[in-house]
LUMBA-442371 format. One line per field, with one value per residue (C-alpha): x, z, y; residue in one letter; residue number from 1. Coordinates in steps of 0.25 Angstrom, whole numbers, m for minus. Last residue first. Example, Ala and Ser with C-alpha at 12.3 -4.5 7.8 and 13.67 -1.06 7.14 Angstrom:
residues 2
X (55  49)
Z (29  31)
Y (m4  m18)
type (S  A)
seq (2  1)
//
This chain:
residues 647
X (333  325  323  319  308  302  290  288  286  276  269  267  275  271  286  293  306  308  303  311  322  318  320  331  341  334  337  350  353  346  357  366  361  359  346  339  325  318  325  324  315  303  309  319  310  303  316  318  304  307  320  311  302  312  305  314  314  322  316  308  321  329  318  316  333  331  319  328  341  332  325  311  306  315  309  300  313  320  334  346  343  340  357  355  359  354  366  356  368  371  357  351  366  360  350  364  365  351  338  329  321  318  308  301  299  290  282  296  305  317  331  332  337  350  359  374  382  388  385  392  384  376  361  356  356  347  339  334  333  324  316  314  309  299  292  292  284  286  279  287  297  311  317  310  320  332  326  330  345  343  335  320  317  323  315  313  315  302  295  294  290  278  273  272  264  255  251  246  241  232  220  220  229  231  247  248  243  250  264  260  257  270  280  272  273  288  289  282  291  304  299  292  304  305  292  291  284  272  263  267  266  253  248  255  248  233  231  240  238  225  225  234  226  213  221  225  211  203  215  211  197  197  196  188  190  177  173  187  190  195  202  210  214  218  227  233  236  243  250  255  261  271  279  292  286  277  264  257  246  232  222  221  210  202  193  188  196  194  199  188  189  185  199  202  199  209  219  218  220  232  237  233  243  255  252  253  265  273  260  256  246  231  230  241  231  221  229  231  217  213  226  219  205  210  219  215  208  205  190  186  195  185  172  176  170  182  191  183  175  177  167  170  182  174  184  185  198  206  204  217  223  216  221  234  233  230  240  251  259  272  277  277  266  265  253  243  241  255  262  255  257  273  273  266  277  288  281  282  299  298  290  300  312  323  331  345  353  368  380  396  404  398  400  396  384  379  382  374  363  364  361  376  379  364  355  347  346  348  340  327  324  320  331  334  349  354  364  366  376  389  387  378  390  381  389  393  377  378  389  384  370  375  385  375  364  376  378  365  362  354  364  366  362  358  358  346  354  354  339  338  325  330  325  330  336  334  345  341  346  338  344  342  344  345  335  342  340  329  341  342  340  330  325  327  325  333  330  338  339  348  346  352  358  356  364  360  367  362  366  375  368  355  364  372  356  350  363  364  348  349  361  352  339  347  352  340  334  342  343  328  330  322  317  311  305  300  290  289  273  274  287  283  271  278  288  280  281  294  294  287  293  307  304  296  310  318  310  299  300  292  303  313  306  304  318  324  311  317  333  327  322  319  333  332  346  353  356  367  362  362  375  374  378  390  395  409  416  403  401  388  383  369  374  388  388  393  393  395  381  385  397  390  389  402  407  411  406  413  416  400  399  413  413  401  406  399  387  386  371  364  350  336  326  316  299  298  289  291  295  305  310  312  319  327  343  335  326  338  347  335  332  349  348  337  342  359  352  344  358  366  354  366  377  389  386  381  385  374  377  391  387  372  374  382  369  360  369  368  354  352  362  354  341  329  315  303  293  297  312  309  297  310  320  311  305  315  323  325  337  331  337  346  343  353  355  370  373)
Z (273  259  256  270  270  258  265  274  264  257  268  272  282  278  277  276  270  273  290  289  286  296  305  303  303  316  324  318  324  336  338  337  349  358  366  354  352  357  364  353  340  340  344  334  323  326  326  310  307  312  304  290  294  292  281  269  262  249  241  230  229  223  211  209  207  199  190  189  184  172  166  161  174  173  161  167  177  166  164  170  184  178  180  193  195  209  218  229  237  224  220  236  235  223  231  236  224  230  229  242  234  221  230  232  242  241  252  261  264  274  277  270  278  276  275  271  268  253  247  233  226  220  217  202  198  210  210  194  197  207  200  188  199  204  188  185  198  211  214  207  218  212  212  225  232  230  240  251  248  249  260  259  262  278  279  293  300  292  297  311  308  297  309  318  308  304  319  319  304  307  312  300  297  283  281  292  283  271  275  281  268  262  272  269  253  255  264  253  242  248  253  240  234  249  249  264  269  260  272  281  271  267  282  289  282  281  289  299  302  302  311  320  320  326  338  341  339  349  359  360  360  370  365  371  362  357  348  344  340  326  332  340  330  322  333  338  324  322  334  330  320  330  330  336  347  350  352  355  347  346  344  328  321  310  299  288  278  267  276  281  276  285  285  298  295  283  293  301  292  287  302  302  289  295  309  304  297  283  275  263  253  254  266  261  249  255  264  251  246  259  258  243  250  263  254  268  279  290  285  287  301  305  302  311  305  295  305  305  318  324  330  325  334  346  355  370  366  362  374  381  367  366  380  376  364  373  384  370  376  368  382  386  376  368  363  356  344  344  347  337  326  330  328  316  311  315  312  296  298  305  293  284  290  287  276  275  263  267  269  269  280  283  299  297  289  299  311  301  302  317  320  328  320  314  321  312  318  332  328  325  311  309  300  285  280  266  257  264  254  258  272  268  271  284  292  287  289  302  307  300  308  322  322  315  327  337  332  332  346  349  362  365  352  347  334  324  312  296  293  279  268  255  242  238  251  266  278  291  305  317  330  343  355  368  379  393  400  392  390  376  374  375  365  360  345  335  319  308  292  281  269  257  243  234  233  245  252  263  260  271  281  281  279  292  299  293  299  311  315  308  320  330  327  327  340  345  340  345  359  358  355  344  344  331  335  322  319  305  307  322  321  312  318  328  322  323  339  340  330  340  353  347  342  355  364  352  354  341  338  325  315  324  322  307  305  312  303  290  296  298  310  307  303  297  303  294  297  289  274  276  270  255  250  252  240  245  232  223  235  236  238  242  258  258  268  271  281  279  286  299  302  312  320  323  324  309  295  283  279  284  278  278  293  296  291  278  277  271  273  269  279  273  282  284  285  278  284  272  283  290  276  271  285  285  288  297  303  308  313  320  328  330  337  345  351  352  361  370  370  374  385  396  390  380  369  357  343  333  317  317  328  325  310  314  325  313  305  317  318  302  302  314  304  304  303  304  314  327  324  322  335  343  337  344  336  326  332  321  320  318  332  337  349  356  369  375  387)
Y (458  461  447  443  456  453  444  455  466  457  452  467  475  489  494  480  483  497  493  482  491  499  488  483  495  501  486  489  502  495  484  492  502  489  487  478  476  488  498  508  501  511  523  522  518  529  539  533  537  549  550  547  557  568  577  581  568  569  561  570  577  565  563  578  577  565  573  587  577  569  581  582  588  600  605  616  621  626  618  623  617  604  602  601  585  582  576  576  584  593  596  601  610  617  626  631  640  647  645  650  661  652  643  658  669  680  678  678  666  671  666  654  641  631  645  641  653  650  662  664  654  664  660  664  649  645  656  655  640  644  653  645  632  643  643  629  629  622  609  600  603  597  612  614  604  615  624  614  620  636  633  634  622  623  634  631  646  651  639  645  658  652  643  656  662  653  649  667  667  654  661  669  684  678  684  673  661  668  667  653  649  657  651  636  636  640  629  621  624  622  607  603  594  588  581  576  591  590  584  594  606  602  600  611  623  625  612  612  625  626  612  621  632  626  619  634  639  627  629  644  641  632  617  605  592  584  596  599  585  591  600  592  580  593  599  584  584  597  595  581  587  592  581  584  591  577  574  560  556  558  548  545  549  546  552  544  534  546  556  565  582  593  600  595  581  583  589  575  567  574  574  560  554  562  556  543  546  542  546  539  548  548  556  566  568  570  581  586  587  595  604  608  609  618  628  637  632  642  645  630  631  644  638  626  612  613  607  594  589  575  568  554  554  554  560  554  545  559  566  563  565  579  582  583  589  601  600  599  588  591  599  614  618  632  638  631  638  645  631  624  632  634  619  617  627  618  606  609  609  596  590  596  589  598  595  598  597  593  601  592  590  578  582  596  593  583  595  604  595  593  606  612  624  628  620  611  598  600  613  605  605  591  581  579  579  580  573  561  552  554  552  538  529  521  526  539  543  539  545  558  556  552  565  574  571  574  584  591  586  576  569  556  550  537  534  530  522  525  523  525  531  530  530  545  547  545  543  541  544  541  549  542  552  547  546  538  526  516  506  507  520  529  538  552  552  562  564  559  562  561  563  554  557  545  531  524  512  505  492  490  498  489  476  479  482  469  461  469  467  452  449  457  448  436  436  439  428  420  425  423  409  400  386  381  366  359  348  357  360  362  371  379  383  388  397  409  406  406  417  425  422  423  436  439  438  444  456  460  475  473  478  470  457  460  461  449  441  448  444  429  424  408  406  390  383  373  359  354  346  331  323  320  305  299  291  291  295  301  311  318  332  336  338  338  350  363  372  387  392  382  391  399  386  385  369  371  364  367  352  348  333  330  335  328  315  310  304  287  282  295  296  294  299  288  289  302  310  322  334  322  319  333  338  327  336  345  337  328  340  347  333  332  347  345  330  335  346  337  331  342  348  343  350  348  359  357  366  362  362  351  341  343  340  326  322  323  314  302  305  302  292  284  283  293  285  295  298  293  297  312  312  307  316  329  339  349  359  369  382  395  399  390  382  372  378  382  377)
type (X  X  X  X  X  X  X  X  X  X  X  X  X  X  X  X  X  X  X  X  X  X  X  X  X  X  X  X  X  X  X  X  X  X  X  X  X  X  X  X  X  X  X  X  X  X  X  X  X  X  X  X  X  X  X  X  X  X  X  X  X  X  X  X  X  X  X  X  X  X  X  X  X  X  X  X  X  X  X  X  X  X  X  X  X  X  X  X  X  X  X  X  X  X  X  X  X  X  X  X  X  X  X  X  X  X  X  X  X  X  X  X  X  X  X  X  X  X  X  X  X  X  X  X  X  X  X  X  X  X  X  X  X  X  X  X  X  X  X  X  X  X  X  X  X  X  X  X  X  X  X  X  X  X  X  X  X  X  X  X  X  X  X  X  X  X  X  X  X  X  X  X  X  X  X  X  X  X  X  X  X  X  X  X  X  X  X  X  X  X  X  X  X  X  X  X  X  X  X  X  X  X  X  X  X  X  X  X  X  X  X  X  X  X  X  X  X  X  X  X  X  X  X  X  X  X  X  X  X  X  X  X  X  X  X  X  X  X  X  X  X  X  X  X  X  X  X  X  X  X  X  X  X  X  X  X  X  X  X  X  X  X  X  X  X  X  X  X  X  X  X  X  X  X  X  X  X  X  X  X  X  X  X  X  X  X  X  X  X  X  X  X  X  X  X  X  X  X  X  X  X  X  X  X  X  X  X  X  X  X  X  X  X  X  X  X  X  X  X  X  X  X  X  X  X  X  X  X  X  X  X  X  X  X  X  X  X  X  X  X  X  X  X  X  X  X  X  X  X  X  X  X  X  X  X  X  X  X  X  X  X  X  X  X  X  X  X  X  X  X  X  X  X  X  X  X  X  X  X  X  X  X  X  X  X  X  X  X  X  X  X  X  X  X  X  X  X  X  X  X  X  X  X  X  X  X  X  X  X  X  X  X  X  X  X  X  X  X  X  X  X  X  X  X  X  X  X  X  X  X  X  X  X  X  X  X  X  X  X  X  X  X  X  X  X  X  X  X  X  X  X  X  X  X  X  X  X  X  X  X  X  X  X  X  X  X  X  X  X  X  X  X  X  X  X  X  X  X  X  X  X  X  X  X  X  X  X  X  X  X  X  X  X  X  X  X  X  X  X  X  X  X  X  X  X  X  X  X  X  X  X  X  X  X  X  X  X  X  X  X  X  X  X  X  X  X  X  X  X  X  X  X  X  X  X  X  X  X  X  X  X  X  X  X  X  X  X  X  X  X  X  X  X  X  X  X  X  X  X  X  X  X  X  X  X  X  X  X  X  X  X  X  X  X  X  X  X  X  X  X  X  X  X  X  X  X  X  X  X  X  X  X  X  X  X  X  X  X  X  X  X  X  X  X  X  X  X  X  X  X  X  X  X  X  X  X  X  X  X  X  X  X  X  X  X  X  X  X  X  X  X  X  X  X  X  X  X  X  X  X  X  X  X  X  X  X  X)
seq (647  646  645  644  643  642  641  640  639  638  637  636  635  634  633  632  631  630  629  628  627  626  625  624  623  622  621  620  619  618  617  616  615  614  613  612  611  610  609  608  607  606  605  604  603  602  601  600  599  598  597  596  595  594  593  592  591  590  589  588  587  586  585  584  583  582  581  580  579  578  577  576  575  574  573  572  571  570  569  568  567  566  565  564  563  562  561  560  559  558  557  556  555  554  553  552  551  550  549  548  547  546  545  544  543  542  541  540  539  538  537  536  535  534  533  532  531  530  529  528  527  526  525  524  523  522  521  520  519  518  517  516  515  514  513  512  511  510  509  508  507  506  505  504  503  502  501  500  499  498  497  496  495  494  493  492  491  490  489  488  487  486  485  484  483  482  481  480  479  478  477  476  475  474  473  472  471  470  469  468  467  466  465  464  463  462  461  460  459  458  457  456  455  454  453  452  451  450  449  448  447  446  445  444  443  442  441  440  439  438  437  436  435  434  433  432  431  430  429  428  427  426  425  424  423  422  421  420  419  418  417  416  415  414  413  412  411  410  409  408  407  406  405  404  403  402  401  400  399  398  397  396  395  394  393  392  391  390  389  388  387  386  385  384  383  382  381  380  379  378  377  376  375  374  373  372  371  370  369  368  367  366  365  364  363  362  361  360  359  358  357  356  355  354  353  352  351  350  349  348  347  346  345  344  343  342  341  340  339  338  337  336  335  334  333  332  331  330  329  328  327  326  325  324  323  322  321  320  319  318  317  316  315  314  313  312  311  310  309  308  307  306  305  304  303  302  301  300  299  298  297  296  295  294  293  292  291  290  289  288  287  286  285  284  283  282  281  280  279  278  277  276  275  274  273  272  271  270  269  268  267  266  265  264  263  262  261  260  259  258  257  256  255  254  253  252  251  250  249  248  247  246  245  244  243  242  241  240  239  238  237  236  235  234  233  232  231  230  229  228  227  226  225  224  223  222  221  220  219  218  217  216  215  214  213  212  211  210  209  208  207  206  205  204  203  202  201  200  199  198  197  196  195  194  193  192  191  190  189  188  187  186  185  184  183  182  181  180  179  178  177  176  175  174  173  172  171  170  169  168  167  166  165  164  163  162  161  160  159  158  157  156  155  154  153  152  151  150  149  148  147  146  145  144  143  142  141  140  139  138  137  136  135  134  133  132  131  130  129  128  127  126  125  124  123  122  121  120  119  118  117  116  115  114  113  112  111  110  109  108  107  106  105  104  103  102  101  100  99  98  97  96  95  94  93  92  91  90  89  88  87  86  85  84  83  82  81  80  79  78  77  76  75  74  73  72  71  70  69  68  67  66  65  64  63  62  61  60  59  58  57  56  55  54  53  52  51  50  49  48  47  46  45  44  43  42  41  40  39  38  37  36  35  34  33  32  31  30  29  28  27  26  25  24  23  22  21  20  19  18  17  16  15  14  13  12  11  10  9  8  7  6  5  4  3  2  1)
//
């Protein structure tokens, strides 16, 4: 038996309360009855006639819908119609056709004098591609979508004299037919015209049926502009190639091949291994070399890391006892009662350059930052320096810590030190938690917050080595954690390379003066060796931007297709010409840290085995709602309204 209830479509109150309230004439039933035979499919069962009742009150509202609103007392009706099939030529028993039917309604015939037959009944969508999208964006099931426009739609009702009935099935329906309509559009349009990185980073989550982990792999593309989720595959296996194999099918299916120009990605060695690291395995299956950018953010962890380990010792498992405890202990504090670094003699006499990194974490306070936990680190290392944020100090309860965060360390560290006096320490736990807020503040937090601006990158690292250099050349409390972070970043000079150097050309940072030297380099470099080395083997005191230029520095030029023709100008007019200012331009948005894929493995775990169980469906579910997400960022009125037009 199939039931008559469409979704969108009205049911109006019952014929009875219709023809107590206004006079309707037999032809006005009798053409009612004709648009029920042609719109609504009823099958022979017992309901048929209750059916035939619903569908003919819908048909009369529909064709008065003036007169009833108004409270006419009669419904005028044409004395002379035309047959159903004059009236409807293009009509047919399926009900997908209904779009192309076309009436004589408006026209009229000089030869018959017939008058204009009553326009077909329409269906009104009440879930529209923008409400299809918002639904996914708030992780609404089709059970409580139905629950929560039925019950939107209410009020409606009562003031129109109107019954909206609505199906789940419906609804569902709908939602994956707007998914693949929303998602086809995504990819057809998605068309960029500048050189593109690509980046991914691996997820193990379950699947669909709670079974097994499996690897998902979000892969996104960024250029100057854009900023692409390409799909989040899952993997049976992490391994270097198999990475490369998900990523170059990708990129070849949504024809961006030709255009991905250079990878961004961690440093870990299923990434960066030298035969099998899946960057080499992408470069062997495009056949061509790319730039490789490491995530900067990962490379400044790697130090923090080693800082961590020699203060506290090593730890089995991410739960670091110590930490621990301070979360356990963290509803007793009295977070009023805090003490700054700078109450401790010793931290005051530990703190170099502390005014100028003071007005910088200022500044990083007042800018936008991406992270939660970006924004309190800073916070926290302004407390730690005995300053107060302008809104006041505040804390958030400690988090949960991970090996692929390890900034977390450093603020589990500060929260620590700064509830000393409400958190028992020994000694030996009091001067390893005291080191890592050193460290933190004395090297990690400029570097950390510098790390997304790619034009500085060479530079910085350079600026780290030699800080470092100086840190253990000191003899302080901080020589022995600074010399284990300065042997663990020498083997991540990924900027340094002989390709990566090529960004401090555009670094308005470096001196009129350095930028001689490196041009001096470049066009006295042979082109003789073509051994490919991605790292430089040593960086000494003495070493300079100019020391890690080589005839392969042009190879950055040639992928961003950066006209080098400034080259044979003096660096001091380079800013008046037209080629140097576009390839500035195209540097500055180059993202060299690999947020953007951790956002994309967020959205992975927050939309698996949620609304849709199959791996289609969710590729789209992905699709929509990160456009959503671009189209409605902060989720104002605005945004919202222009969401329908955008769609």
């Amino acid at each position: 038996m199939q039931k008559y209830s469409v979704l969108s479509t009205l049911h109006v109150t019952p014929l009875a309360k219709i023809e107590n309230q206004f006079s309707l004439s037999l032809k006005a039933k009798q053409l009612a009855k004709q648009e029920i035979e042609k719109f609504i499919s009823l099958d022979s069962h017992e309901d048929a006639d209750d059916i035939d009742e619903m569908a003919l009150e819908e048909a009369i509202l529909r064709n008065y819908p003036y007169d009833i609103a108004k409270s006419q007392p009669t419904v005028l009706i044409d004395k002379k119609s035309k047959p159903a099939h004059e009236c409807f030529p293009n009509y047919s028993s399926d009900s997908s056709s209904s779009s192309n039917i076309s009436c004589c309604a408006g026209s009229t015939s000089s030869d018959s004098g017939d008058e204009p037959c009553p326009p077909p009944i329409k269906k009104r969508a009440i879930l529209t591609t923008s409400l299809a999208a918002a639904l996914d964006r708030a992780l609404i099931s089709d059970r409580k979508a139905t629950a929560v426009i039925q019950s939107s739609v209410s009020p409606i009702e009562s003031s129109l004299g109107v019954n909206m009935t609505l199906s789940r099935s419906s609804i569902r329906r709908l939602r994956v037919t707007s998914r693949e309509g929303i998602a086809a559009n995504v990819k057809k349009n998605f068309k960029p015209t500048v050189g593109l990185t690509v980046h991914w980073d691996g997820k193990k989550v379950r699947d669909y049926h709670g079974d097994e982990l499996l690897d998902r792999l979000p892969i996104l593309v960024s250029g100057h502009g854009v900023s692409k989720l390409l799909s989040a595959p899952a993997l049976k296996h992490g391994t270097g190639l198999a990475q490369a194999t998900a990523v170059h099918s990708n990129l070849l299916e949504w024809n961006v091949a030709e255009k991905t120009v250079a990878m961004c990605t961690d440093t870990e060695a299923a990434n960066t291994g030298k035969f099998m690291g899946a960057v080499k395995q992408l470069e062997t299956l495009l056949d061509r070399e790319l730039l490789y950018f490491a995530c900067r953010h990962h490379v400044f962890e790697i130090p923090l890391e080693a800082v961590v380990t020699k203060s506290l010792g090593t730890f089995s498992s991410p739960e670091v006892p110590l930490f621990k405890q301070f979360k356990n202990d963290w509803k007793n504090f009295d977070k009023t009662r805090y003490v700054v670094g700078t109450a401790d003699s010793s931290v005051r006499r530990s703190l170099s350059d502390k005014d100028r990194t003071v007005q910088f974490l200022l500044n990083q306070l007042q800018e936008f930052q991406p992270r939660d936990d970006y924004r309190e680190l800073a916070e926290l290392l302004f407390l730690f320096a005995g300053e107060v944020p302008e809104d006041g100090a505040k804390f958030r309860r400690p988090g949960s810590i991970s090996r692929t965060r390890w900034m977390m360390y450093a603020i589990y560290a500060l929260k620590i030190f700064l509830f000393r006096t409400q958190f028992t320490l020994t000694p030996e736990q009091k001067k390893g938690i005291e080191q890592i807020c050193l460290y933190a503040f004395n090297v990690h937090a400029v570097h950390w917050f510098t790390a997304p601006a790619a034009t500085m990158a060479p530079r910085m690292d350079l600026l780290f080595i030699r800080k470092l250099e100086a840190i253990v050349q000191a003899r302080s409390k901080l020589s022995d954690v600074a010399g284990v972070a300065l042997l663990k970043f020498q083997n991540h000079l990924w900027y340094l390379s002989e390709h990566m150097v090529s960004l401090s050309f555009f670094d308005p940072e470096v001196t009129v003066a350095e930028k001689r030297e490196m041009v001096v380099a470049l066009r006295n470099a042979s082109s003789k060796e073509n051994v490919r080395r991605r790292l430089p083997k040593s960086v000494t005191k003495q070493s300079t931007l100019a020391n890690f230029v080589s005839h392969k520095s042009l190879f950055f030029f040639d992928q961003y297709g950066i006209n080098r023709s400034f080259l044979e100008k003096d660096p001091s007019t380079w800013e008046e010409d037209e080629d140097f200012m576009r390839g500035m331009e195209t540097s500055k948005h180059i993202l060299v840290v690999n947020d953007i894929a951790e956002r994309g493995v967020k959205l992975v775990t927050s939309y698996i085995n949620t609304l849709t169980k199959s791996e289609e469906g969710f590729q789209n579910l992905l699709q929509v709602v990160e456009l959503h997400q671009k189209l409605c960022p902060k989720l104002t009125k605005h945004e919202i309204k222009a969401v329908p037009l955008l769609l």
